[in-house]
PDB file of the backbone (N, CA, C, O) and the ligand in Angstrom, with CONECT records:
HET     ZN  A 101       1
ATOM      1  N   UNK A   1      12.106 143.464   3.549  1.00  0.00           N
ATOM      2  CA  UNK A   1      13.313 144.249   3.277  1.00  0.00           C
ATOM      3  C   UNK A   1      14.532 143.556   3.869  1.00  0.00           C
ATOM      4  O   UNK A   1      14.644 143.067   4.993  1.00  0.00           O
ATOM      5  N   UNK A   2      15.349 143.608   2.963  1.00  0.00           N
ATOM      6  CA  UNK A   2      16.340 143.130   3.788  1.00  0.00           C
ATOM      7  C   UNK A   2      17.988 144.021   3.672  1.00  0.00           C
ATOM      8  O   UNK A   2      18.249 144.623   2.631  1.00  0.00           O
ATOM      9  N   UNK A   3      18.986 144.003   4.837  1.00  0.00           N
ATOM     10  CA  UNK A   3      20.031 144.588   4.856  1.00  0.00           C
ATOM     11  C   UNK A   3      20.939 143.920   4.835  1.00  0.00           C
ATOM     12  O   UNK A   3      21.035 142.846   5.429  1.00  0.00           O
ATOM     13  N   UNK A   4      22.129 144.656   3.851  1.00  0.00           N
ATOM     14  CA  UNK A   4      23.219 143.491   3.553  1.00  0.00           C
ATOM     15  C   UNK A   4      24.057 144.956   3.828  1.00  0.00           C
ATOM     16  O   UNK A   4      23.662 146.114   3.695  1.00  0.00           O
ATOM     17  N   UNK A   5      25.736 144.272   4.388  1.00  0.00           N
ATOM     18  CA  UNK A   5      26.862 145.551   3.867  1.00  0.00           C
ATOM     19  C   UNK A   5      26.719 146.035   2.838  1.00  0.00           C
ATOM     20  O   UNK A   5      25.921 145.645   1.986  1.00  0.00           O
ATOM     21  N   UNK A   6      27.623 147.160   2.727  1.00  0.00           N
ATOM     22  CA  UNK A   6      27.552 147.714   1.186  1.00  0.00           C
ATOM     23  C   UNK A   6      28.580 147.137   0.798  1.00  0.00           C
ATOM     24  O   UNK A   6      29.385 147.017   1.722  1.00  0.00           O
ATOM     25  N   UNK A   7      28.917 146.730  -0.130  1.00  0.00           N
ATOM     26  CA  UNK A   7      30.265 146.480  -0.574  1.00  0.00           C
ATOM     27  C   UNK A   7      31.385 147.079  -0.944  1.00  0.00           C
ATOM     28  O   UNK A   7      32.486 146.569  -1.155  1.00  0.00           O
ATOM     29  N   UNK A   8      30.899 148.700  -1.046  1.00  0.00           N
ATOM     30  CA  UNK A   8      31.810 149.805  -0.887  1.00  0.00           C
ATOM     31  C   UNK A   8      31.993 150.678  -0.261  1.00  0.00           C
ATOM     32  O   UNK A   8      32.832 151.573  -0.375  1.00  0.00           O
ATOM     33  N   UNK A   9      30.997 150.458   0.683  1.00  0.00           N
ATOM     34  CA  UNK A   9      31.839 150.901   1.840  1.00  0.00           C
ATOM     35  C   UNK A   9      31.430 150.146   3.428  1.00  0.00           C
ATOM     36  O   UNK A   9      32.102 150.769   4.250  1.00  0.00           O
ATOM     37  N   UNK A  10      30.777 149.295   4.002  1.00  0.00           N
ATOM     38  CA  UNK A  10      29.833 148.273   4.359  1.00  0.00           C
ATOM     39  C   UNK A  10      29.400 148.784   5.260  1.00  0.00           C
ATOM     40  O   UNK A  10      29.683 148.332   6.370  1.00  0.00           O
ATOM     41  N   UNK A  11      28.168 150.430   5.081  1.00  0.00           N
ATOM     42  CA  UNK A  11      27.626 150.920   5.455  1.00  0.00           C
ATOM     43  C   UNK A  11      26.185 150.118   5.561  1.00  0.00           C
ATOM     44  O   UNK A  11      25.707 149.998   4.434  1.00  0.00           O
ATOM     45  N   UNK A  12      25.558 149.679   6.337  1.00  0.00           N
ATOM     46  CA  UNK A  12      24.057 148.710   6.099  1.00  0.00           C
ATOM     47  C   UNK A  12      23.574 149.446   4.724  1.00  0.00           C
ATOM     48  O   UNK A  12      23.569 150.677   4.746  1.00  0.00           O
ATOM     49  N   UNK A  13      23.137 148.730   3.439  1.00  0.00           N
ATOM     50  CA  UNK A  13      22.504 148.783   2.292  1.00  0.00           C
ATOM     51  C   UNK A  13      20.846 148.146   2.151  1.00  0.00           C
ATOM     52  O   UNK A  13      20.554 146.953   2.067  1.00  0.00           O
ATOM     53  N   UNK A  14      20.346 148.758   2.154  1.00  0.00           N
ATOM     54  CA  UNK A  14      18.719 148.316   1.557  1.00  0.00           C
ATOM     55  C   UNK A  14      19.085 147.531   0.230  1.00  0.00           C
ATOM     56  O   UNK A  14      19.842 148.009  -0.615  1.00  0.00           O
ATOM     57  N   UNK A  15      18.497 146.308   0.118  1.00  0.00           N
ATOM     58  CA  UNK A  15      18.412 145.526  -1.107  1.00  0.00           C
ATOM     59  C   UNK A  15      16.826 146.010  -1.600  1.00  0.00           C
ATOM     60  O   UNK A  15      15.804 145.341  -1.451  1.00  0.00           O
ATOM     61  N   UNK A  16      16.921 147.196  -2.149  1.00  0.00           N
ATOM     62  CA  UNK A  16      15.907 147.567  -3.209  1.00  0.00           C
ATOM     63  C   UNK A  16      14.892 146.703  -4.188  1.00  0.00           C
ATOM     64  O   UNK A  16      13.729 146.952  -4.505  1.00  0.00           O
ATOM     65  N   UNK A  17      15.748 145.597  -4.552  1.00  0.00           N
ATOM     66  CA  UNK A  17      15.278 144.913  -5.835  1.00  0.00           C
ATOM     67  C   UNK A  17      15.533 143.816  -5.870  1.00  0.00           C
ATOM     68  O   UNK A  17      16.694 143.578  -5.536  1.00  0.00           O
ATOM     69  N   UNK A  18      14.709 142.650  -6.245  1.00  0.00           N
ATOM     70  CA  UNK A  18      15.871 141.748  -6.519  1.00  0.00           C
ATOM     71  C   UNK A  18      15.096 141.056  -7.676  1.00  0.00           C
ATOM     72  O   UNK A  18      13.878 140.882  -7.625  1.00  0.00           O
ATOM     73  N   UNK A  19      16.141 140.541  -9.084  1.00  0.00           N
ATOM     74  CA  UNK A  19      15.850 140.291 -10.271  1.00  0.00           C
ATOM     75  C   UNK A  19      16.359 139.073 -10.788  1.00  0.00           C
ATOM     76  O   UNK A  19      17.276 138.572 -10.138  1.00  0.00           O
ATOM     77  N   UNK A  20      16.009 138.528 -11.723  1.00  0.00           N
ATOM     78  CA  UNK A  20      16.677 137.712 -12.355  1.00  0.00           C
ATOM     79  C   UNK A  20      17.465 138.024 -13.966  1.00  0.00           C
ATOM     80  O   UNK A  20      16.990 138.590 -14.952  1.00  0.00           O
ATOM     81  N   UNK A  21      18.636 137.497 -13.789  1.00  0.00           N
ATOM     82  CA  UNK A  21      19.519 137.873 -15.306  1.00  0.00           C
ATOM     83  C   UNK A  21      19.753 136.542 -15.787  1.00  0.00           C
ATOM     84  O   UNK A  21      20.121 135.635 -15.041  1.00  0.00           O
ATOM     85  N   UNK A  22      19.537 136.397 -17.079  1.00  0.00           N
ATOM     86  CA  UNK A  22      19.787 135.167 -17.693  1.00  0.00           C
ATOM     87  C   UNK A  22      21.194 135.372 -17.794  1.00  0.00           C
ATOM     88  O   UNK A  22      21.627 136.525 -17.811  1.00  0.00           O
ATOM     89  N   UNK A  23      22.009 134.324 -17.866  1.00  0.00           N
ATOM     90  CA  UNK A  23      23.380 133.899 -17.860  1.00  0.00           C
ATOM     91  C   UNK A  23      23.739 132.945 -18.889  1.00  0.00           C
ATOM     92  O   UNK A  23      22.808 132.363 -19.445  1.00  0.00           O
ATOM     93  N   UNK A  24      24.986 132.670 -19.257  1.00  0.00           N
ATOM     94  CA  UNK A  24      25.186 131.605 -20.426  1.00  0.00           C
ATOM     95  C   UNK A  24      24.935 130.196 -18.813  1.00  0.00           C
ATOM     96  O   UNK A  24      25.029 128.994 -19.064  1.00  0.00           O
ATOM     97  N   UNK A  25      24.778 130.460 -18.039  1.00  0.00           N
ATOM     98  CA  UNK A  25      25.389 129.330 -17.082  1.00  0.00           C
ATOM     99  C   UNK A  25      23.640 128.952 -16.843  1.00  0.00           C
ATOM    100  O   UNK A  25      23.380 127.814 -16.450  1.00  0.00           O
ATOM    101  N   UNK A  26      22.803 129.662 -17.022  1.00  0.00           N
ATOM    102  CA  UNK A  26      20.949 130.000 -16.586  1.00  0.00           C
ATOM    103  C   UNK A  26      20.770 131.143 -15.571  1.00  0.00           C
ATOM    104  O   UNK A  26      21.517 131.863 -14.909  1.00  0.00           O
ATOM    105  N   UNK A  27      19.703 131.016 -15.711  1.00  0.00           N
ATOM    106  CA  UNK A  27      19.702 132.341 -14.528  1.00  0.00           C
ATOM    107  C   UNK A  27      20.148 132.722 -13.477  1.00  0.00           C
ATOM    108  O   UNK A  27      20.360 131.804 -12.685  1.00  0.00           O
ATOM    109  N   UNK A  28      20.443 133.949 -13.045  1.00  0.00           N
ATOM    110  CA  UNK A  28      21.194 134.481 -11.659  1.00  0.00           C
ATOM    111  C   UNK A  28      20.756 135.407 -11.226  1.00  0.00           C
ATOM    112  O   UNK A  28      20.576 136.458 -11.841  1.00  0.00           O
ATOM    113  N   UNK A  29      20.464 135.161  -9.924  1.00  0.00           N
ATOM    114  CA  UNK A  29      19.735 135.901  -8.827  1.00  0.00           C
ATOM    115  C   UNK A  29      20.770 137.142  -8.632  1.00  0.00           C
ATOM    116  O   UNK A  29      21.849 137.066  -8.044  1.00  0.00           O
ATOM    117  N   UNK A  30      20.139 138.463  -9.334  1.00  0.00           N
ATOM    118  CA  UNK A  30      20.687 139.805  -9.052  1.00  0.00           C
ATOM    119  C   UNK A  30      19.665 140.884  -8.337  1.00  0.00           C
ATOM    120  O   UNK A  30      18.468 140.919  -8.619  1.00  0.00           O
ATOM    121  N   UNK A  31      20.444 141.976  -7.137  1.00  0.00           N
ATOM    122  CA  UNK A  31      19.815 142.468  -6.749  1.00  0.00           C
ATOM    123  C   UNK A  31      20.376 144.141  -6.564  1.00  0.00           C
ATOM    124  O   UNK A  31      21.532 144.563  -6.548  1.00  0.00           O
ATOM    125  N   UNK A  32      19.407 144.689  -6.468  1.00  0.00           N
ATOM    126  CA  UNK A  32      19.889 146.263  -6.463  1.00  0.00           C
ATOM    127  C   UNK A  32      20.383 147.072  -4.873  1.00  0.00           C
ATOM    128  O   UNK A  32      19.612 146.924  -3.925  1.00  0.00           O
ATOM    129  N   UNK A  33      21.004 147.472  -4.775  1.00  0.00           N
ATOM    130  CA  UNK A  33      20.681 148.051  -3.328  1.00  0.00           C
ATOM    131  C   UNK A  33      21.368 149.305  -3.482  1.00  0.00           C
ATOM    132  O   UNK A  33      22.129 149.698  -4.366  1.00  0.00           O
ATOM    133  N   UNK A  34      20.802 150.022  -2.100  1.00  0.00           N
ATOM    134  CA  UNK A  34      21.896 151.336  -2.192  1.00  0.00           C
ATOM    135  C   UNK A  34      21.679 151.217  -0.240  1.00  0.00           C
ATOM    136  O   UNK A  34      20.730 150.779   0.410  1.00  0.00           O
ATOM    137  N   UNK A  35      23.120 151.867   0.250  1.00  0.00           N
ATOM    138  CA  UNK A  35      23.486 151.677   1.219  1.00  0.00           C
ATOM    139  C   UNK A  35      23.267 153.330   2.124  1.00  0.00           C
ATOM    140  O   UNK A  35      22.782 154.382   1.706  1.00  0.00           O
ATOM    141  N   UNK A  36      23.631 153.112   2.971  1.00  0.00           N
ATOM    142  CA  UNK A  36      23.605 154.592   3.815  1.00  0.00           C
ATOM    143  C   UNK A  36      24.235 156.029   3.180  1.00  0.00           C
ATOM    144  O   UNK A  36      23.883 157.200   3.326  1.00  0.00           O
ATOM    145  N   UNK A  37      25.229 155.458   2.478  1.00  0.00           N
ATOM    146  CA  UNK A  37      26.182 156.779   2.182  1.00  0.00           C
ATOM    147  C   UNK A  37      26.268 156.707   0.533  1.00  0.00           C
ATOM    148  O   UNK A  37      27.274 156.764  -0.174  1.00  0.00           O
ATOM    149  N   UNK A  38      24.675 156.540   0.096  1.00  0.00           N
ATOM    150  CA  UNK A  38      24.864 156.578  -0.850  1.00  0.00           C
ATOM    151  C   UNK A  38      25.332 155.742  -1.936  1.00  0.00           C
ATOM    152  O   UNK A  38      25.302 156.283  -3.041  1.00  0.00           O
ATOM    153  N   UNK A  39      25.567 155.083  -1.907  1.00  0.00           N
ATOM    154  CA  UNK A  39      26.295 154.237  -3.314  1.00  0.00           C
ATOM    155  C   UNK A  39      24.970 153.213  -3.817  1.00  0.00           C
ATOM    156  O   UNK A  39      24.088 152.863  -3.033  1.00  0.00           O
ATOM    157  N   UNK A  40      24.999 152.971  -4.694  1.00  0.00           N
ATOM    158  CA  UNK A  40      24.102 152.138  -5.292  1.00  0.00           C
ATOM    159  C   UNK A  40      24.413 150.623  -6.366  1.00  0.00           C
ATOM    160  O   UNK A  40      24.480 150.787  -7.584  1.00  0.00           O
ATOM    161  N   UNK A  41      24.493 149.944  -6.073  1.00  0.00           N
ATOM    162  CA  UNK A  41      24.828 149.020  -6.686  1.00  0.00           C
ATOM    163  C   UNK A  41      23.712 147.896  -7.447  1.00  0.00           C
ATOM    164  O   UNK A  41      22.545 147.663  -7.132  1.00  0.00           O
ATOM    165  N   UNK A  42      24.380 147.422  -8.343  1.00  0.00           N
ATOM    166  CA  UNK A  42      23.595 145.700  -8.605  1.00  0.00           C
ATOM    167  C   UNK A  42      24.334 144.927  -9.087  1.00  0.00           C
ATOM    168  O   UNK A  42      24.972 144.870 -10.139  1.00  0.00           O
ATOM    169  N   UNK A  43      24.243 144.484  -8.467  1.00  0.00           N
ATOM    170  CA  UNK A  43      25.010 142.733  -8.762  1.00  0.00           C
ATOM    171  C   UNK A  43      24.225 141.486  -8.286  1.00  0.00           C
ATOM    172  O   UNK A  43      23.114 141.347  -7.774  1.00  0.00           O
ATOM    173  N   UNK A  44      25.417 140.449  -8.718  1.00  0.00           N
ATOM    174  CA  UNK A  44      24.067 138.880  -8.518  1.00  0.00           C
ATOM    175  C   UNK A  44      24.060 138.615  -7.158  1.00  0.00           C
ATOM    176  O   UNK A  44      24.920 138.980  -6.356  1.00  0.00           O
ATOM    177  N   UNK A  45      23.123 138.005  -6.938  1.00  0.00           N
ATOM    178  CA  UNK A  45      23.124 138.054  -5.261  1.00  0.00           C
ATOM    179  C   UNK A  45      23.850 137.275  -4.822  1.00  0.00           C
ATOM    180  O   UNK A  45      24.244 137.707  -3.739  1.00  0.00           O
ATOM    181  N   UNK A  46      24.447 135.959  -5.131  1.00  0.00           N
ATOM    182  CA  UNK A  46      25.750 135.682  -4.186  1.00  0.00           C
ATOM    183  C   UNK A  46      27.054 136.177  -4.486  1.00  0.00           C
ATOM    184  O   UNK A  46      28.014 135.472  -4.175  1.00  0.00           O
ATOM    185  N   UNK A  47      27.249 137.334  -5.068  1.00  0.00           N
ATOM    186  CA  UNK A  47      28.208 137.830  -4.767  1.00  0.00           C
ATOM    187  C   UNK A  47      28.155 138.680  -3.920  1.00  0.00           C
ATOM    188  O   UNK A  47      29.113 139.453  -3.926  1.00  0.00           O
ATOM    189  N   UNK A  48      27.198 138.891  -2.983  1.00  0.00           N
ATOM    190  CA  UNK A  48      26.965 140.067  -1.867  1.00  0.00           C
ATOM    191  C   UNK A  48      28.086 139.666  -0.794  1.00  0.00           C
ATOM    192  O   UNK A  48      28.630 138.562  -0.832  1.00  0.00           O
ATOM    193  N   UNK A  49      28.397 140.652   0.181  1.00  0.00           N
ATOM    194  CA  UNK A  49      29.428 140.003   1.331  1.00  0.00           C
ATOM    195  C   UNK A  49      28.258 139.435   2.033  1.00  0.00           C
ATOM    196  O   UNK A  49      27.066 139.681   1.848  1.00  0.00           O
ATOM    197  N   UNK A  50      28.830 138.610   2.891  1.00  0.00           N
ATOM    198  CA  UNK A  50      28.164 137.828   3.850  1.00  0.00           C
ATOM    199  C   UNK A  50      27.094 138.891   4.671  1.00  0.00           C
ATOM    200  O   UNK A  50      27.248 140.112   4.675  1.00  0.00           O
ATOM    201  N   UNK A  51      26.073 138.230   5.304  1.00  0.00           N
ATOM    202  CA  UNK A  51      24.656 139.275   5.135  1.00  0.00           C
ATOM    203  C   UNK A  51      24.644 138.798   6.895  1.00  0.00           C
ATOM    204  O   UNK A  51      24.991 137.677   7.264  1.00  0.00           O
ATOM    205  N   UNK A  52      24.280 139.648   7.624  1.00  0.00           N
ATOM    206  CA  UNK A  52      24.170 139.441   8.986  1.00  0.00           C
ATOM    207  C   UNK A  52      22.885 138.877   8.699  1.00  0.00           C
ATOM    208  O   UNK A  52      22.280 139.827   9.196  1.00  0.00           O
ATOM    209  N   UNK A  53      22.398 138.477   8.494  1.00  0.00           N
ATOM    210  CA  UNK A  53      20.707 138.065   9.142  1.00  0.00           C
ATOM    211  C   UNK A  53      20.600 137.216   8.052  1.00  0.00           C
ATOM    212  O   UNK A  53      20.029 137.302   6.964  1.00  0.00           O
ATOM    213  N   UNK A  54      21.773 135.767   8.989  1.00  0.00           N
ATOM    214  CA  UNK A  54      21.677 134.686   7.807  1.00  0.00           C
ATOM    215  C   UNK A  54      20.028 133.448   8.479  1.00  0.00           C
ATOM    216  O   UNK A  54      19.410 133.635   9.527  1.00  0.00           O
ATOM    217  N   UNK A  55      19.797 132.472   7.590  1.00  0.00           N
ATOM    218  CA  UNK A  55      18.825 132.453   7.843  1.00  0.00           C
ATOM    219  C   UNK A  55      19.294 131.387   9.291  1.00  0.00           C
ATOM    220  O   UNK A  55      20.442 130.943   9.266  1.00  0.00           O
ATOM    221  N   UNK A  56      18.568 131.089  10.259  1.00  0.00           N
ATOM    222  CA  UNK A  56      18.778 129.879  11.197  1.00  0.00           C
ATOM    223  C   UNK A  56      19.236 128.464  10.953  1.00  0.00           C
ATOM    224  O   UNK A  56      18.674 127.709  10.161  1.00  0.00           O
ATOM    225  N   UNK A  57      20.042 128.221  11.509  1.00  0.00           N
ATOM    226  CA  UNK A  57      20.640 126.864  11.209  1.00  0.00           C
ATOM    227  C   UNK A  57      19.992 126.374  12.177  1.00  0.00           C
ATOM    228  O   UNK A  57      20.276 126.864  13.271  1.00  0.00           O
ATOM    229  N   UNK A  58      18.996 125.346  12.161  1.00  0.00           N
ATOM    230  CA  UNK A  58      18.295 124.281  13.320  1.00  0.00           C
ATOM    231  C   UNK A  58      19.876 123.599  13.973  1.00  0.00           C
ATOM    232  O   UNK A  58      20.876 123.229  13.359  1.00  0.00           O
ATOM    233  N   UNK A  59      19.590 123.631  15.394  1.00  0.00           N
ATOM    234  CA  UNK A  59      20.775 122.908  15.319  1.00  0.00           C
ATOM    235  C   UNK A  59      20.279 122.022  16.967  1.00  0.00           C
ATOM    236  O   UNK A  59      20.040 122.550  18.054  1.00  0.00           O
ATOM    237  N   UNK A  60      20.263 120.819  16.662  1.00  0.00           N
ATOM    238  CA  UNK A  60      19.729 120.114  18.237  1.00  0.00           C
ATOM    239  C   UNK A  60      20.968 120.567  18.900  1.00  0.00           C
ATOM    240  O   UNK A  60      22.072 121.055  18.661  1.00  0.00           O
ATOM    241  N   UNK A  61      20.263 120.181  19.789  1.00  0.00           N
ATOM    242  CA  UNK A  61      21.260 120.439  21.431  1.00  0.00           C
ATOM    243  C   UNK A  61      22.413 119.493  21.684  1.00  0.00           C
ATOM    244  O   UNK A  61      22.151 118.409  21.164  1.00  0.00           O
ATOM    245  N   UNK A  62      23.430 119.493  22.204  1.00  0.00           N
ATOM    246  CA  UNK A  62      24.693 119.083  21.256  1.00  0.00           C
ATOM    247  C   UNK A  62      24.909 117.914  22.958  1.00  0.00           C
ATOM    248  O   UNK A  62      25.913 117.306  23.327  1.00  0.00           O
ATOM    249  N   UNK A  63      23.770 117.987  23.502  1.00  0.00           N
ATOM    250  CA  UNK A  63      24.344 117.314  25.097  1.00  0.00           C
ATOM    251  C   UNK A  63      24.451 116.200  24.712  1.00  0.00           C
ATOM    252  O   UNK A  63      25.411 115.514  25.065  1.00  0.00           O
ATOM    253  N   UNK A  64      23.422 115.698  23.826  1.00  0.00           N
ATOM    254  CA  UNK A  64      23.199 113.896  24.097  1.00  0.00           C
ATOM    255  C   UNK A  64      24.272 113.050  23.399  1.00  0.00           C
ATOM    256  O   UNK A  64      24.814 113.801  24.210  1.00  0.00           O
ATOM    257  N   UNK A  65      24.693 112.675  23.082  1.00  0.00           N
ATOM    258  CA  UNK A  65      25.813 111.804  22.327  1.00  0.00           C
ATOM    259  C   UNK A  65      24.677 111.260  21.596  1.00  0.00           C
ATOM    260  O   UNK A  65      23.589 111.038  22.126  1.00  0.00           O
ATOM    261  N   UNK A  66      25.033 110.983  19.988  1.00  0.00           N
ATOM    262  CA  UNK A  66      24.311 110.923  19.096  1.00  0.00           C
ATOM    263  C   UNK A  66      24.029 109.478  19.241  1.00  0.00           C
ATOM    264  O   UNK A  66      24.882 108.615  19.034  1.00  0.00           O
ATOM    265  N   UNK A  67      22.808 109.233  19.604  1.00  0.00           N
ATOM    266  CA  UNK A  67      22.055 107.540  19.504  1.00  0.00           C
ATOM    267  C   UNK A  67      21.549 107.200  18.773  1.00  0.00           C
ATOM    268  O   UNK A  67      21.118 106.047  18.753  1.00  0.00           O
ATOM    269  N   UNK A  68      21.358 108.118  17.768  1.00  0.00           N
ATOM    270  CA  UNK A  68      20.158 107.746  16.746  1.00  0.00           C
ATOM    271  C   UNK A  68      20.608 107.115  15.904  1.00  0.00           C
ATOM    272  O   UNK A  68      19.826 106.240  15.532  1.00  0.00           O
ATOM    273  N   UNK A  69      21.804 107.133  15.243  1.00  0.00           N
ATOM    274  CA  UNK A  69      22.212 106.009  14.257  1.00  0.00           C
ATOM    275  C   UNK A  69      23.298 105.665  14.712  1.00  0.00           C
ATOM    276  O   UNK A  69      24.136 106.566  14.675  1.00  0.00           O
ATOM    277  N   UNK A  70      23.753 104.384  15.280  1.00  0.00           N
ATOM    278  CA  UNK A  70      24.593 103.347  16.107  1.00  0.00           C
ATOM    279  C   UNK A  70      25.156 103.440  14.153  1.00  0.00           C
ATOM    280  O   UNK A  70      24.414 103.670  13.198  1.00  0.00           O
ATOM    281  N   UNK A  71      26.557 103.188  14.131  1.00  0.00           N
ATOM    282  CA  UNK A  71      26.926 102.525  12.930  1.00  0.00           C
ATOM    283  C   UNK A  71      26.795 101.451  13.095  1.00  0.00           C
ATOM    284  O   UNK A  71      27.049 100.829  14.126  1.00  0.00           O
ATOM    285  N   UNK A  72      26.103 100.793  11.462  1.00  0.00           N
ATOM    286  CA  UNK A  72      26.317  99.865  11.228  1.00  0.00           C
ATOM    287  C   UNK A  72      27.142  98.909  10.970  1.00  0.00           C
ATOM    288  O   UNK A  72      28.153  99.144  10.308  1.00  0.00           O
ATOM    289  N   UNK A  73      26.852  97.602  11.463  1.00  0.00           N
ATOM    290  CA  UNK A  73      28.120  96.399  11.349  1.00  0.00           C
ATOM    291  C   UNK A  73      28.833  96.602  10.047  1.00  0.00           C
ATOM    292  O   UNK A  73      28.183  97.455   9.443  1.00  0.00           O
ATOM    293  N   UNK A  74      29.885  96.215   9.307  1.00  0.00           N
ATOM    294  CA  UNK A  74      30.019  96.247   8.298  1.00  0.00           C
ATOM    295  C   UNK A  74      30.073  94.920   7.639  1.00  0.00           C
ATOM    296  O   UNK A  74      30.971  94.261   8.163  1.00  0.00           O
ATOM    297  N   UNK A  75      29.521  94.325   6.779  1.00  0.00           N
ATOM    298  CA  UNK A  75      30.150  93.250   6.259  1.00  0.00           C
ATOM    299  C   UNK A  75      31.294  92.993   5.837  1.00  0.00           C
ATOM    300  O   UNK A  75      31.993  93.804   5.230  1.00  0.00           O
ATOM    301  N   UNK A  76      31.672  91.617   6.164  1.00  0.00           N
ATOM    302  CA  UNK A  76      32.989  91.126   5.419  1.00  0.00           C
ATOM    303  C   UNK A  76      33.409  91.640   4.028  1.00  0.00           C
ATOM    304  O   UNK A  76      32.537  91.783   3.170  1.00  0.00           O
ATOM    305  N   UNK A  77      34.471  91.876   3.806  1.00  0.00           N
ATOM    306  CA  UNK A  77      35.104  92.136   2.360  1.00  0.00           C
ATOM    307  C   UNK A  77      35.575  90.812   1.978  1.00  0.00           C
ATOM    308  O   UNK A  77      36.323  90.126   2.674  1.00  0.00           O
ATOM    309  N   UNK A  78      35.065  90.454   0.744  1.00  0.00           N
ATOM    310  CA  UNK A  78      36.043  89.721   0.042  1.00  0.00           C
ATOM    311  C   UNK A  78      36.830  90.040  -0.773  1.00  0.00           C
ATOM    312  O   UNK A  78      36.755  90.857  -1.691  1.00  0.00           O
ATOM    313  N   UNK A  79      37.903  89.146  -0.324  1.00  0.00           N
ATOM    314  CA  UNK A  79      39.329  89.630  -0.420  1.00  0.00           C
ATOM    315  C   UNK A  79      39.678  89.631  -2.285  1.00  0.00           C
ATOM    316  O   UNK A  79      40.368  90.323  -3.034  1.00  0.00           O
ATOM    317  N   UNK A  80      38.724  88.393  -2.448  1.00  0.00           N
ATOM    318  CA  UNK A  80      39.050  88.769  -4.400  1.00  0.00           C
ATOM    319  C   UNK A  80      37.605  88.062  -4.669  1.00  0.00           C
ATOM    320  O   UNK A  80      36.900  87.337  -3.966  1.00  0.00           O
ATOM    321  N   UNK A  81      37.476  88.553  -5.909  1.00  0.00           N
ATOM    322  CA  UNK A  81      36.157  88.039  -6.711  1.00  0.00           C
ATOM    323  C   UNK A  81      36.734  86.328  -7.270  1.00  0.00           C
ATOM    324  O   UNK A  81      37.680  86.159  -8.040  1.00  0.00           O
ATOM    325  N   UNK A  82      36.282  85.729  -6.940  1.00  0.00           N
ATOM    326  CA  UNK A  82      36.637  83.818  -7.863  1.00  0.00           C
ATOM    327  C   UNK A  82      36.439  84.424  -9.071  1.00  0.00           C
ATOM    328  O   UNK A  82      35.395  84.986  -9.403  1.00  0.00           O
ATOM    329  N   UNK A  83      37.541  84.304  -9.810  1.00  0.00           N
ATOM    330  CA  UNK A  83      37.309  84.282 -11.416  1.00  0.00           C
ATOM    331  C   UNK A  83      36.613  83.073 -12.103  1.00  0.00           C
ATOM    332  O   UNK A  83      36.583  81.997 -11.507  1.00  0.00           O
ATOM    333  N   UNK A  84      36.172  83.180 -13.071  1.00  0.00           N
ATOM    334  CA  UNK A  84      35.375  82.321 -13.118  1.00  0.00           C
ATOM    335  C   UNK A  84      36.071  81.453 -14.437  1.00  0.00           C
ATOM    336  O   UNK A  84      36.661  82.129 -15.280  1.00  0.00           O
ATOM    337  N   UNK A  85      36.015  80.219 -14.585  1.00  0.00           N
ATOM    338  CA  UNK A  85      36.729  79.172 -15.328  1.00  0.00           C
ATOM    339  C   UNK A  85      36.767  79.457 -16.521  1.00  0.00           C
ATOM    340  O   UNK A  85      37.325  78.704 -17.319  1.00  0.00           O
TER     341      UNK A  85
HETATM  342 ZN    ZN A 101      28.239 152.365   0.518  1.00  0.00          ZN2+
END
């Protein structure tokens, strides 16, 4: 189960359902919900407001100064291609 605002009134909403609608664009993830005070909605699912219980962003530990990829040297540019005769 999951809880999203409501969007009309952003009372926590139960997402009831969730479906697929074909689109001229392909399919789109739509879902039903109805919220605390009643209202009931469906729409596609990223048009929901932003959902508290987004999923985890892994995120390393920000102490080390990043070693793992030193940039690389760059090679020389040449300055023009030799046209050729
Ligand atoms: Zn509501």
């Amino acid at each position: 189960m999951s809880i999203t605002p409501c969007p009309g009134c952003g009372a926590p909403a139960e997402i009831t359902e969730r479906f697929i609608l074909a689109s001229t664009d392909g399919p789109v993830a739509h879902v039903a919900l109805s919220c605390a005070g009643g209202h009931h909605y469906r729409m596609a699912a990223d048009r929901l407001p932003a959902a508290p219980s987004r999923p985890p962003v892994p995120r390393p530990s920000a102490s080390r100064p990043s070693a793992s990829r030193p940039p690389a040297p760059r090679p020389p540019r040449t300055a023009r291609t030799p046209s050729r005769p």
